[in-house]
Phi, psi and omega in degrees: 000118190271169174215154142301167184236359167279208205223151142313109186238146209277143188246133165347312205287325170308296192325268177014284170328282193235057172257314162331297199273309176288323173286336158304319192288315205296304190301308192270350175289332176257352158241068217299088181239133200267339176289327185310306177322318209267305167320323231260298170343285195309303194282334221266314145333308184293315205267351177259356143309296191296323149338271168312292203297340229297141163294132221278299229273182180227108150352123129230175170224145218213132164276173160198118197257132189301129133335318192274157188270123137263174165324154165280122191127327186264205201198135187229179193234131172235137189271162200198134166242202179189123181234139170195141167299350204233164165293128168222120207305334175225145151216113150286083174275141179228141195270116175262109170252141171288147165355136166087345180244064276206121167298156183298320177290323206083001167259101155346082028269162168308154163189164182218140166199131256206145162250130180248143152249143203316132172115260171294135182271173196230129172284133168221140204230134183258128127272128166221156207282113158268147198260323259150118178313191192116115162270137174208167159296120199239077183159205348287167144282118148321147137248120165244090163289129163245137194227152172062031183090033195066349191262000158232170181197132142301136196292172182293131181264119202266140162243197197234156189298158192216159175283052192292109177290126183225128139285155157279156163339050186278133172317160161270087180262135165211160175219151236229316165261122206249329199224082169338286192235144187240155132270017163191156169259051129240148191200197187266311216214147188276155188257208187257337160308137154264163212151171178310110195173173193256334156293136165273150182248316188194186151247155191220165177281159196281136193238181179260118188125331174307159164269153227255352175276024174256348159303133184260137193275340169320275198320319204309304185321293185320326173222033170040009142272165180279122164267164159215143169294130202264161168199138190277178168244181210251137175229158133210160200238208194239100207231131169289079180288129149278092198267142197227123156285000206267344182214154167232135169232127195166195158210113168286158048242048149229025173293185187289335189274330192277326185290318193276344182296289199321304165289323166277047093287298157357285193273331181316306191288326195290326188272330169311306140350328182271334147116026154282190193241137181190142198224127198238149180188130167281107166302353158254002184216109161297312209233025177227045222276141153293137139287152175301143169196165178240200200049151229285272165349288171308306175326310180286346164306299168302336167301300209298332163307294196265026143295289126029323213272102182220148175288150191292139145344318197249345191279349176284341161282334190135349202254139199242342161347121165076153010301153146289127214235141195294003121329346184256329182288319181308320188271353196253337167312128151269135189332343179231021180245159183315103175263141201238072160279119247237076202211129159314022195359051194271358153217174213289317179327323182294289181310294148330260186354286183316318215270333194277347167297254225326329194264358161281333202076053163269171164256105175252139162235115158317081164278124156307159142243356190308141192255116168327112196106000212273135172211119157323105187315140196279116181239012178162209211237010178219012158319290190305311142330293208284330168307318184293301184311332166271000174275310188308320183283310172306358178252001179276267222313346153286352173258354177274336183278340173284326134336308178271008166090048148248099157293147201222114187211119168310122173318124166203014159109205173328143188053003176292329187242018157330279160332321172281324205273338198284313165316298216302307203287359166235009140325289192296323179290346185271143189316152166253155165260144219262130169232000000 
């Protein structure tokens, strides 16, 4: 709760009064008219009421921003209170939002404005719309109060700032083969392998070795050979989102940075749900890698990172401090586990990152984010040449990564890396040559 340090000061509309009101009176003495007088009243009355009347106390106002976080798309209440001792005939809030956050009404700034009466605060409430994941700042709320018939007012009053939490939007991403490579056979969730597990795959004739609670006694009985039920087994594995932050291309709230957040939240919930383990590290915050870890708590570890996720400042001079160097990325991958990178794959750097997983032996998949459509803002008369040449270079180097058993696939939501995972996974399964 903020209070001011100023004083009640007298409003254009006091002056008025009785500058209005004393030139009436003057007016009827010297031309001694009684109508003058009767005109004179109202104001001359008015401001020594407002006088009499005049208020003590000092405003405040206090913001209060919800703790829970929401969807892009959703819409919170942030409360504003306004406490005074004194009556106050007007109090005018007006709400400073940051980008993305947009009132409900639609008008611009949100403001609101209220009669308080002396004593009990008064709640006043903004709804408003996130456009866009993002953590940002929110506030202060302005108070402009009038008192005393309007004719005196507090200088403007600050309240003090709150924190609004927007997670992204995540798809209904899903993939029908999930674990390229396991590291163990317990899991969550089934593979394509058969083994020990709770899906069924089929029944088969019985071979030595089998276990005798895997008989099914139905088939048996029906065709008097020993059947066993088959089953697949349960695996899990490890996954790396690489999100490469160092460039946004775009116009949000749909640029590349926005499709790759969105998305490496996407696929981050669908394998915790899967009971895997996933580890997240931003190619622009060098000193800040989520570890693998599984479970409903790790997810919001991982939100909370790429609420975070924005390009660095110094890499357009030229400079890479704090950045992550693909040796380091190399190190933080585990040998068997699934690497996911989540990038417009719009410099060498990018490209680099990728080809040193792949010549490690990782299982990598490349998503684009380059935003459909994409055309550069115009900065000269060769800006357009110069785009082309670079969409020419970029699909070499993307086709070069196909060379190297990096699949390379555009974000498009739900079901985008089906296809892909089913290569990558009989990728992983297929014999390697020794280098």
């Amino acid at each position: 709760m903020a209070e001011s340090n100023g004083g009640w000061r007298p409003t254009p509309a006091f002056g008025r009064a009785v500058g209005v009101g004393a030139g009436l009176l003057l007016a009827a003495i010297l031309l001694r008219r009684a109508d003058l007088v009767v005109l004179a009243a109202p104001l001359v009355i008015g401001a020594a009421l407002a006088l009499t009347d005049r208020p003590t106390g000092r405003p405040a106002v206090g913001l209060t921003v919800p703790g829970d976080a929401v969807l892009e798309g959703g819409e919170t209440t942030l409360t504003a209170t306004v406490v005074s001792s004194d009556t106050l005939d007007l109090a005018a809030l007006v709400l400073t939002v940051p980008p993305w956050l947009e009132p409900v009404s639609g008008h611009l700034p949100p403001a609101a404005a209220v009669a308080v009466p002396a004593g009990p605060a008064v709640h006043v409430p903004f709804e408003l719309r996130s456009a866009r994941w993002g953590r940002r700042p929110v506030g202060p709320v302005t108070l402009h109060a009038a008192a005393a018939y309007g004719l005196l007012r507090w200088p403007p009053v600050s309240s003090g700032t709150g924190m609004a939490t927007t997670w992204p939007l995540r798809e209904g991403f899903h993939a029908a083969d999930i674990v390229p490579r396991a590291e163990g056979l317990v899991g969550a969730h089934r593979s394509r392998r058969a083994g020990e597990g709770s899906d069924v795959a089929g029944v088969r004739p019985f071979v030595p070795g089998d276990r005798l609670r895997r008989v099914n006694w139905r088939v048996t009985g029906r065709t008097g050979e020993l059947h066993v039920t088959s089953t697949y087994s349960d695996r899990e594995t490890e996954v790396l989102l690489c999100l490469d932050s160092r460039h946004d291309l775009g116009r949000p709230p749909a640029s590349s940075l926005d499709a790759g957040v969105r998305a490496a939240a996407a696929v981050a919930e669908h394998y915790l749900r899967a009971g895997d383990r996933v580890a997240l590290v931003d190619l622009g915050q060098r000193y800040r890698p989520v570890p693998a870890r599984n479970g409903r708590a790790h997810l919001v570890r991982i939100l909370d990172l790429l609420l975070d996720a924005r390009p660095p400042h110094d890499t357009t001079r030229g400079r890479t401090a704090g950045l992550l160097s693909p040796a380091e990325l190399t190190g933080l991958a585990a040998p068997g586990a699934l690497v996911v990178l989540l990038g417009p794959l719009s410099t060498p750097a990018s490209l680099q990152a990728v080809a040193t997983l792949a010549r490690a032996g990782r299982s990598v998949v490349a998503v684009d984010t380059l935003p459909a459509g994409f055309v550069p803002h115009r900065r000269g008369d060769y800006t357009e040449l110069a785009f082309r040449l670079w969409r020419l270079r970029r699909d070499a180097d993307v086709r070069r990564l196909g060379e190297l058993g990096v699949p390379v696939v555009p974000w498009r939501g739900a079901g985008s890396l089906d296809q892909v995972l089913r290569d990558v996974s009989r990728a992983a399964r297929a014999p390697r040559v020794a280098r």
